[in-house]
MIMAR-363750 format. One record per residue (C-alpha): x, y, z; residue number from 0. Coordinates in Angstrom, 2 decimals. Layout:
! MIMAR-363750
<kollo><X>X</X><Y>Y</Y><Z>Z</Z><i>NUM</i></kollo>
...
! end
This chain:
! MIMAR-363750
<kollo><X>1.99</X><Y>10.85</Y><Z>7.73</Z><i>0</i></kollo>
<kollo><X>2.53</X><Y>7.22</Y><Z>6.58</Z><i>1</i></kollo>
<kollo><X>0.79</X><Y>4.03</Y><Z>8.41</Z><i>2</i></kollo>
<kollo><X>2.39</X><Y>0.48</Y><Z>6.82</Z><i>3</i></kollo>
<kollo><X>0.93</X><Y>-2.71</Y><Z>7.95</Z><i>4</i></kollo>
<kollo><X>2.60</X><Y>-6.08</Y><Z>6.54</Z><i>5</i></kollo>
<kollo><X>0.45</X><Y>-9.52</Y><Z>6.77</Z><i>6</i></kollo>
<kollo><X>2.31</X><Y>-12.59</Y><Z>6.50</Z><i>7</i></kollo>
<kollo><X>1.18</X><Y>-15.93</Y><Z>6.29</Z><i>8</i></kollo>
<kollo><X>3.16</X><Y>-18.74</Y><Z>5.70</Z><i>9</i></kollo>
<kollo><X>5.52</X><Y>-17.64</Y><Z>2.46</Z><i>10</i></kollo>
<kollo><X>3.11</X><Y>-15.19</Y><Z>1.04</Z><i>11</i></kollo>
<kollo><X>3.06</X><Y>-11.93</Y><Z>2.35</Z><i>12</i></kollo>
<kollo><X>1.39</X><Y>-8.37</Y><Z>1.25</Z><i>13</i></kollo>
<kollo><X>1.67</X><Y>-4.87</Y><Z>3.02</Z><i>14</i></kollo>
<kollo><X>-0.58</X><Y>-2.01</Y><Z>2.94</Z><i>15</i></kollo>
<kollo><X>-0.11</X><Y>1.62</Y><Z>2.62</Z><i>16</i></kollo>
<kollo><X>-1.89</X><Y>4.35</Y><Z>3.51</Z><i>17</i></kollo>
<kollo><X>-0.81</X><Y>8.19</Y><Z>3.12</Z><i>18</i></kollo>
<kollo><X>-2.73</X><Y>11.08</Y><Z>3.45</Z><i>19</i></kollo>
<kollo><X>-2.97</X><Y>13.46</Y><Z>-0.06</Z><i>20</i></kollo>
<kollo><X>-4.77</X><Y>16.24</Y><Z>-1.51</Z><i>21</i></kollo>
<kollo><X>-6.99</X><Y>15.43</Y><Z>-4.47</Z><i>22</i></kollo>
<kollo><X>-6.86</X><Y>18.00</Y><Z>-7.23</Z><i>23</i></kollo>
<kollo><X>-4.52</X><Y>20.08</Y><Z>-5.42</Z><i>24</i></kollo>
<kollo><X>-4.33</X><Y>23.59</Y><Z>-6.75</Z><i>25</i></kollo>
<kollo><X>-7.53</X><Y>23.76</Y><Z>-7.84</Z><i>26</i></kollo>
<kollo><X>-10.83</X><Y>24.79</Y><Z>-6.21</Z><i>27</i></kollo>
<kollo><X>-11.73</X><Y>21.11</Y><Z>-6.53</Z><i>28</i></kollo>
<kollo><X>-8.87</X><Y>20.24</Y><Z>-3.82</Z><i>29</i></kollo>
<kollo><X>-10.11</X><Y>17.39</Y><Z>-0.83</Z><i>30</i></kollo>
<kollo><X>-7.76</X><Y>15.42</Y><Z>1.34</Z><i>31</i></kollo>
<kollo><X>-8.10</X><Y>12.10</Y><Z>0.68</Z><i>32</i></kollo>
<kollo><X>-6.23</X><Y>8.74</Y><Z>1.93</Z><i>33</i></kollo>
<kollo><X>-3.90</X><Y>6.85</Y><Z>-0.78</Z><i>34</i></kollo>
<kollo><X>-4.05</X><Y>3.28</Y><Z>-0.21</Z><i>35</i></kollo>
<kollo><X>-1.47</X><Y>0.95</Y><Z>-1.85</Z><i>36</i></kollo>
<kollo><X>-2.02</X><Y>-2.90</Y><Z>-1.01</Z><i>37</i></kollo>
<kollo><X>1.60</X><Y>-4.65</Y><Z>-2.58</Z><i>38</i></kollo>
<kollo><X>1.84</X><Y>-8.22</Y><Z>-2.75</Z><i>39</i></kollo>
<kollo><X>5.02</X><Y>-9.75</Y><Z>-4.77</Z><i>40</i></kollo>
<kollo><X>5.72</X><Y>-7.67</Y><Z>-7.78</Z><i>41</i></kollo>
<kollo><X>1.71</X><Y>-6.69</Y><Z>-7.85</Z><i>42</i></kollo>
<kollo><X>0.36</X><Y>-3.23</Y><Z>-6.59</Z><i>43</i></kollo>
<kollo><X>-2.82</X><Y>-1.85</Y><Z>-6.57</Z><i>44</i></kollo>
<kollo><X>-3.61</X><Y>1.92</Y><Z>-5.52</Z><i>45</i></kollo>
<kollo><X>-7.30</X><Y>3.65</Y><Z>-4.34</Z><i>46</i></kollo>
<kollo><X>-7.47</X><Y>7.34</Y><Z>-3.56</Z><i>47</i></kollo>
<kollo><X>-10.33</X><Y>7.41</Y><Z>-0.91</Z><i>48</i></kollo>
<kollo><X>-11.44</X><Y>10.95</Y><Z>0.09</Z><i>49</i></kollo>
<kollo><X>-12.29</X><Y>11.37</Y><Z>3.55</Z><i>50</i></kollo>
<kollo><X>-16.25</X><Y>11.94</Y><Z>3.19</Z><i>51</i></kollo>
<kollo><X>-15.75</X><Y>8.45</Y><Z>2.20</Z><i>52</i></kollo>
<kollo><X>-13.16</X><Y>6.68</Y><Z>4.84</Z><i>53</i></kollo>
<kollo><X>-15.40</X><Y>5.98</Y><Z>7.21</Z><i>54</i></kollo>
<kollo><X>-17.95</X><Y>3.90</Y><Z>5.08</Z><i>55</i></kollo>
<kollo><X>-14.72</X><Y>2.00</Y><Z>3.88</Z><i>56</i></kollo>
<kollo><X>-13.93</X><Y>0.89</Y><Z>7.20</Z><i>57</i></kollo>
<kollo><X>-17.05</X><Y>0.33</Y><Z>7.96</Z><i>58</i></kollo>
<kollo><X>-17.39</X><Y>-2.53</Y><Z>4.90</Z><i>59</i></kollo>
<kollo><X>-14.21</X><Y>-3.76</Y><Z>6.23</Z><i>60</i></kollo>
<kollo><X>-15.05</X><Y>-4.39</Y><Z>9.48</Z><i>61</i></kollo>
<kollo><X>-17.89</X><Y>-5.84</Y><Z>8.50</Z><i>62</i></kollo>
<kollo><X>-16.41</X><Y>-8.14</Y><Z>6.53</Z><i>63</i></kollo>
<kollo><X>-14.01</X><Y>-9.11</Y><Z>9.03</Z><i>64</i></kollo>
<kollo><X>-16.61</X><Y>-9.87</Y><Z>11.68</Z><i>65</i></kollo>
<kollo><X>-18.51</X><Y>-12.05</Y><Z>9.11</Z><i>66</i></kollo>
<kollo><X>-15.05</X><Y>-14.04</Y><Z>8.31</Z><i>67</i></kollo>
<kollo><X>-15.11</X><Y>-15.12</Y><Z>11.61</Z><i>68</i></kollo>
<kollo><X>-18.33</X><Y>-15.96</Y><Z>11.90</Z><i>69</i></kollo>
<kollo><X>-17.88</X><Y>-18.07</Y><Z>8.90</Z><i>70</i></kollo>
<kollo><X>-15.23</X><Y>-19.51</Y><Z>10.52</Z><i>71</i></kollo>
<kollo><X>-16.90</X><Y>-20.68</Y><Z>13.82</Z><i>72</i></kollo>
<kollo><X>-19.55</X><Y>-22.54</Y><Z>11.36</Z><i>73</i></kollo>
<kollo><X>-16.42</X><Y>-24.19</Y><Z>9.78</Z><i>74</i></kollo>
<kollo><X>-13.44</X><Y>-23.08</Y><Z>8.05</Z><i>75</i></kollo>
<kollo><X>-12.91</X><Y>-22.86</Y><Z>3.94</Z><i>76</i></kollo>
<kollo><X>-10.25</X><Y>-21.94</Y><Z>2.34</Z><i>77</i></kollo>
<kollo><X>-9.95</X><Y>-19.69</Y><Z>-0.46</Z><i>78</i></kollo>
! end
């Protein structure tokens, strides 16, 4: 299973990727994990996250997200 999500803004755009793997498959080692790819232009960056893991990830994210727009009500910056 594959979940894309593109962000555009203005003429700059950047899409993440996120499929789920199996870290050290084949070995006794193995864990699923999420592969995240975050492309922007000719740039790509990729994390393996394994699932113990996911949730604090999301977690920081969203936390992130809901100071952003607290930021924002206090007055915008850009970055």
């Amino acid at each position: 299973m594959t979940n894309r999500f593109t962000f555009s803004h203005g003429g700059d755009s950047a899409r993440l990727t996120a499929d789920a793997v199996i870290l050290h498959a084949g070995t006794d080692r193995a864990e699923p994990a999420v592969a995240v790819r975050i492309t922007a232009g000719a740039r790509s960056r990729l994390i393996y996250v394994p699932l113990d893991r996911l949730e604090a990830l999301v977690t920081g994210i969203r936390d992130t997200a809901r100071q952003a727009a607290a930021d924002f009500r206090q007055g915008p910056r850009s970055v």
